[in-house]
N, CA, C and O of each residue as an XYZ file, in Angstrom:
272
protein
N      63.818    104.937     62.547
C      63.542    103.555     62.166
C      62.440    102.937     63.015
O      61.962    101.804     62.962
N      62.081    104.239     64.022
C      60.784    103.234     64.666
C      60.968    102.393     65.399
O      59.945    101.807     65.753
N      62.456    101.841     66.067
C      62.713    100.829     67.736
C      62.943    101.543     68.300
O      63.801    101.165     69.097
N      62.580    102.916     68.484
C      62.393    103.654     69.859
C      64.065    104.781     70.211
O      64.248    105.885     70.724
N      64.918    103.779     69.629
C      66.272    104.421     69.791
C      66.458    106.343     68.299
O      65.841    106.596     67.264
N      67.236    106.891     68.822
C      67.312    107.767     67.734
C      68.993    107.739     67.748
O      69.675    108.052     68.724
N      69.481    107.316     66.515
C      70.609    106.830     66.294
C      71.158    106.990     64.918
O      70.122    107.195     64.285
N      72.071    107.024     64.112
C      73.183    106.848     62.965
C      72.183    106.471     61.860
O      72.669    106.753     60.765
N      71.132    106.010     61.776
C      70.525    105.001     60.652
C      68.892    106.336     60.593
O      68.298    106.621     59.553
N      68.623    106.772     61.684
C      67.767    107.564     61.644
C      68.539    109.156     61.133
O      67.974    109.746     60.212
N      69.495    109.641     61.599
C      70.145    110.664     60.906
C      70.721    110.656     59.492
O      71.286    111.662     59.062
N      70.586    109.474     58.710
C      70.710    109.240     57.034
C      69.301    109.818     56.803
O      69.134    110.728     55.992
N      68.187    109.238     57.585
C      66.493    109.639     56.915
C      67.072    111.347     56.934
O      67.367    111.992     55.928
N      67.124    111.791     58.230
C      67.377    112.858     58.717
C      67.969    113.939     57.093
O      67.317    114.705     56.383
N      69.283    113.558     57.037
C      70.038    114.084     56.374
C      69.495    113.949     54.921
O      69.318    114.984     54.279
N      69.191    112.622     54.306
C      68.365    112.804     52.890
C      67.088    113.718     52.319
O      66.529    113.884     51.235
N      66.917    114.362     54.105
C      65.311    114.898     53.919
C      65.521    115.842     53.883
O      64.740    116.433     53.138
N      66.685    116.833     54.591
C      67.285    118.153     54.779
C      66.874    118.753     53.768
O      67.187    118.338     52.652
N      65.898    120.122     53.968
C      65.584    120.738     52.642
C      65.824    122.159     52.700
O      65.657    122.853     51.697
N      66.173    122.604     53.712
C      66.487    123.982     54.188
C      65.466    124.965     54.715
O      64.294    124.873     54.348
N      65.884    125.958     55.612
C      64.849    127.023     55.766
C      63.766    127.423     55.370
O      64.218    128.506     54.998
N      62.554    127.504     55.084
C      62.044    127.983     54.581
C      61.451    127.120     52.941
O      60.444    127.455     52.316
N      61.956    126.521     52.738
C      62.172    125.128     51.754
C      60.959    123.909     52.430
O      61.235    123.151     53.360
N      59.675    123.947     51.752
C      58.918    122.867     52.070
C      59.845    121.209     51.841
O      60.677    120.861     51.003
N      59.214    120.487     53.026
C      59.600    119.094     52.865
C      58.334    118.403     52.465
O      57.504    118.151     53.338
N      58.064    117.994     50.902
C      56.706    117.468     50.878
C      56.727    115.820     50.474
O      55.710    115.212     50.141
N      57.639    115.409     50.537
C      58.284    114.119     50.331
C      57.582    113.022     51.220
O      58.248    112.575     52.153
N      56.629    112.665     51.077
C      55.612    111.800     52.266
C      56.901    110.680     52.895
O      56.667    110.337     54.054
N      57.795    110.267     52.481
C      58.944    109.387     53.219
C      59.723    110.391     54.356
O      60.671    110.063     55.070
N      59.122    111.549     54.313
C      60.349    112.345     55.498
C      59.544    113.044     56.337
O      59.879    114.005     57.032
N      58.198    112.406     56.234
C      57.477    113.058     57.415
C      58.229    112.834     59.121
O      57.904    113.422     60.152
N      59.035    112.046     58.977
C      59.698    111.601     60.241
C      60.516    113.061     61.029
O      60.544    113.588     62.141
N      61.182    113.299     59.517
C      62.227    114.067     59.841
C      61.629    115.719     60.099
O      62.436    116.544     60.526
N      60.570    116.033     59.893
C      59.461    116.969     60.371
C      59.741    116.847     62.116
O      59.423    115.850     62.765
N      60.200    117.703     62.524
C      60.228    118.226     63.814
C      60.234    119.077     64.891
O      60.616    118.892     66.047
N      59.768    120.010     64.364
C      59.276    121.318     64.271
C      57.897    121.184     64.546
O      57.199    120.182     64.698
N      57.585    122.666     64.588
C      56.041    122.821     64.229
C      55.949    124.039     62.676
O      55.427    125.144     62.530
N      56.969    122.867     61.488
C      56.714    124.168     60.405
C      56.877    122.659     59.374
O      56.858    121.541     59.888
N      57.042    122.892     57.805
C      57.141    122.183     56.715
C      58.441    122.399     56.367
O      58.549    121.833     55.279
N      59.500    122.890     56.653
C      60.810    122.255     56.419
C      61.958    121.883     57.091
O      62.362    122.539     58.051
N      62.551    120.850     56.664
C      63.533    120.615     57.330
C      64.810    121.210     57.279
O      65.533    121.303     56.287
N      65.097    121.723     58.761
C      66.513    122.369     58.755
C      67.432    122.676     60.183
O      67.528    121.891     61.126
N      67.894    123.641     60.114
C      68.458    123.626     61.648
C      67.958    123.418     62.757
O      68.544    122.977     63.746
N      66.575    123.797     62.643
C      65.422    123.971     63.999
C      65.059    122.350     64.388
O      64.961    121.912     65.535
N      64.898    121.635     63.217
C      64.565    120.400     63.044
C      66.080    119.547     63.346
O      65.826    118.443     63.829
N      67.146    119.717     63.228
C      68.204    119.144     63.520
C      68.312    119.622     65.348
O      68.749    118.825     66.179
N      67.944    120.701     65.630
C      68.404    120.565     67.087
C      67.953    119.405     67.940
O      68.583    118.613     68.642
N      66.372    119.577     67.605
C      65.465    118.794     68.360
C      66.025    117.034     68.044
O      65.937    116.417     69.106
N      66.400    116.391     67.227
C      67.262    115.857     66.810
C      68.215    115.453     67.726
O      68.033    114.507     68.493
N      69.376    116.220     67.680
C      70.491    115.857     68.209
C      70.196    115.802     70.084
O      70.818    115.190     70.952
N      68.988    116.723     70.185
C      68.330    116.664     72.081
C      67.832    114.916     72.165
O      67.955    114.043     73.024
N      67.281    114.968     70.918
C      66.971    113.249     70.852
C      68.241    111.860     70.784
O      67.979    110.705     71.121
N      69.274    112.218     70.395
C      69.661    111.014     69.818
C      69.919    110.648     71.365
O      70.035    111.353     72.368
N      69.973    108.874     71.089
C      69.658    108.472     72.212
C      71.149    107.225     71.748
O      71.960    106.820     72.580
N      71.151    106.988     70.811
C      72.000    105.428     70.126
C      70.993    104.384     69.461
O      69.762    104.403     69.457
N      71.635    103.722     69.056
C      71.375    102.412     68.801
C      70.475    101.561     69.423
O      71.111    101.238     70.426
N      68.984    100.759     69.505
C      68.829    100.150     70.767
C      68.677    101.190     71.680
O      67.626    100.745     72.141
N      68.808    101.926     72.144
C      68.497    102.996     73.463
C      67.473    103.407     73.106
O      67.478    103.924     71.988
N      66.091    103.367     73.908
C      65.306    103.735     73.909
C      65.687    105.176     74.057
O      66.634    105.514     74.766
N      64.728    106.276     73.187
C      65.222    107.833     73.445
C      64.081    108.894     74.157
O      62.962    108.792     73.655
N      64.174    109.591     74.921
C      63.659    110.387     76.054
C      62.051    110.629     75.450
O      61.895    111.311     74.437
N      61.464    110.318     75.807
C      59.865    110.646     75.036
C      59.873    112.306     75.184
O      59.287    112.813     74.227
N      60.210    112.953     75.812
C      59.743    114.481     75.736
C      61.139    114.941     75.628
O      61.531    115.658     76.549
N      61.977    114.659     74.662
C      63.490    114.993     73.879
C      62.543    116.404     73.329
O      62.712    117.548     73.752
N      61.495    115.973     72.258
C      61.494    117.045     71.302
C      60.781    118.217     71.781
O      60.439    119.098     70.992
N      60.593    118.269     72.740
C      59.515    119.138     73.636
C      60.454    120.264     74.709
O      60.075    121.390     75.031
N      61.517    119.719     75.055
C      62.581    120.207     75.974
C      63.196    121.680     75.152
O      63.376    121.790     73.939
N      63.323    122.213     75.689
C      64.382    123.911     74.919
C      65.683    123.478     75.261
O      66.658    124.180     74.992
């Protein structure tokens, strides 16, 4: 949602965008959910994700998606 937090309201984008393995995400509304360095969304893209969620309001770790 873009206030910095990664939280409940960003994992709906998350989850509506889910396209699987190997499964392009070309949906210009889910470029968000792109988190990877590939075109679909899926497990790889959910880890980095869940390293991120931060809450509500909580600002979330700037180098979340960068961390192993």
């Amino acid at each position: 949602s873009r206030d910095g937090g990664v939280d409940q309201g960003d994992y709906g984008l998350f989850q509506r965008c889910f396209s699987g393995s190997g499964i392009d995400q070309d949906d210009p509304s889910c470029e968000l959910a792109l988190l990877d360095d590939d075109t679909d969304v899926d497990h790889h893209d959910l880890s980095v994700f869940m390293r991120c969620m931060s809450g509500s309001q909580v600002p979330a770790d700037v180098s979340c998606a960068t961390q192993e």
